[in-house]
Wavefront OBJ file of the C-alpha trace (Angstrom):
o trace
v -3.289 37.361 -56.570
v -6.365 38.626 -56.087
v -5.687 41.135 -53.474
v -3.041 42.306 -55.750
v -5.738 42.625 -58.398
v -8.089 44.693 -56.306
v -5.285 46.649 -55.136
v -4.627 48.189 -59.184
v -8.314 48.768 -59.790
v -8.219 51.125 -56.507
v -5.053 52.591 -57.840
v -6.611 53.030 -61.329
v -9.986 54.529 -59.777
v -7.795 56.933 -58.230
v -5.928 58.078 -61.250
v -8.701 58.060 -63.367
v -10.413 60.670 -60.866
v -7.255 62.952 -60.408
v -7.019 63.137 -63.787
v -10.825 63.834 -64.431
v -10.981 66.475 -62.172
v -7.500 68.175 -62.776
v -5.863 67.442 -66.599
v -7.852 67.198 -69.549
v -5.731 63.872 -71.175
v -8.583 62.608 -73.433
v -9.194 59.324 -73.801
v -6.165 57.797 -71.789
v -8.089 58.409 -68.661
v -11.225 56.594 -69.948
v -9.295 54.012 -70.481
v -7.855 53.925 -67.273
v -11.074 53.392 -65.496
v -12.607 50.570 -67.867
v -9.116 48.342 -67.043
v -10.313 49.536 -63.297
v -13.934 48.396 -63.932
v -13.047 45.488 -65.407
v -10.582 44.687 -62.478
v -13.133 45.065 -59.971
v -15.498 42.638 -61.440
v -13.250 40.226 -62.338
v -12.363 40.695 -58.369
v -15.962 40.001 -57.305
v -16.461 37.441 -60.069
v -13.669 35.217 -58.102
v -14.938 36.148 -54.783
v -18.356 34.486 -55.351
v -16.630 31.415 -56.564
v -14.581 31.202 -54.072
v -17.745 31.031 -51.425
l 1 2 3 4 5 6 7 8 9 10 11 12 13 14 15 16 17 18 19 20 21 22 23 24 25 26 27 28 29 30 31 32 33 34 35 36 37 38 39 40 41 42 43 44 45 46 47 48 49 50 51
């Protein structure tokens, strides 16, 4: 599950910067990278517990 996780936050990071640097959407692809931000740290969150 948490790969899985990880994996969408990279896939969101990657979005988010394609559509940065090429479209002008607005505020769809700010969202895009908080839910990626947010992934991440919930990723290393449940990392450190796990150790």
């Amino acid at each position: 599950m948490g790969n899985l996780l990880y994996i969408v936050a990279v896939i969101l990071i990657i979005v988010w910067a394609i559509g940065f640097f090429a479209y002008s959407t607005g505020g769809i692809i700010h969202i895009l990278l908080v839910i990626a931000i947010i992934a991440i740290i919930i990723r290393l969150l449940q990392g450190r517990r796990a150790l």
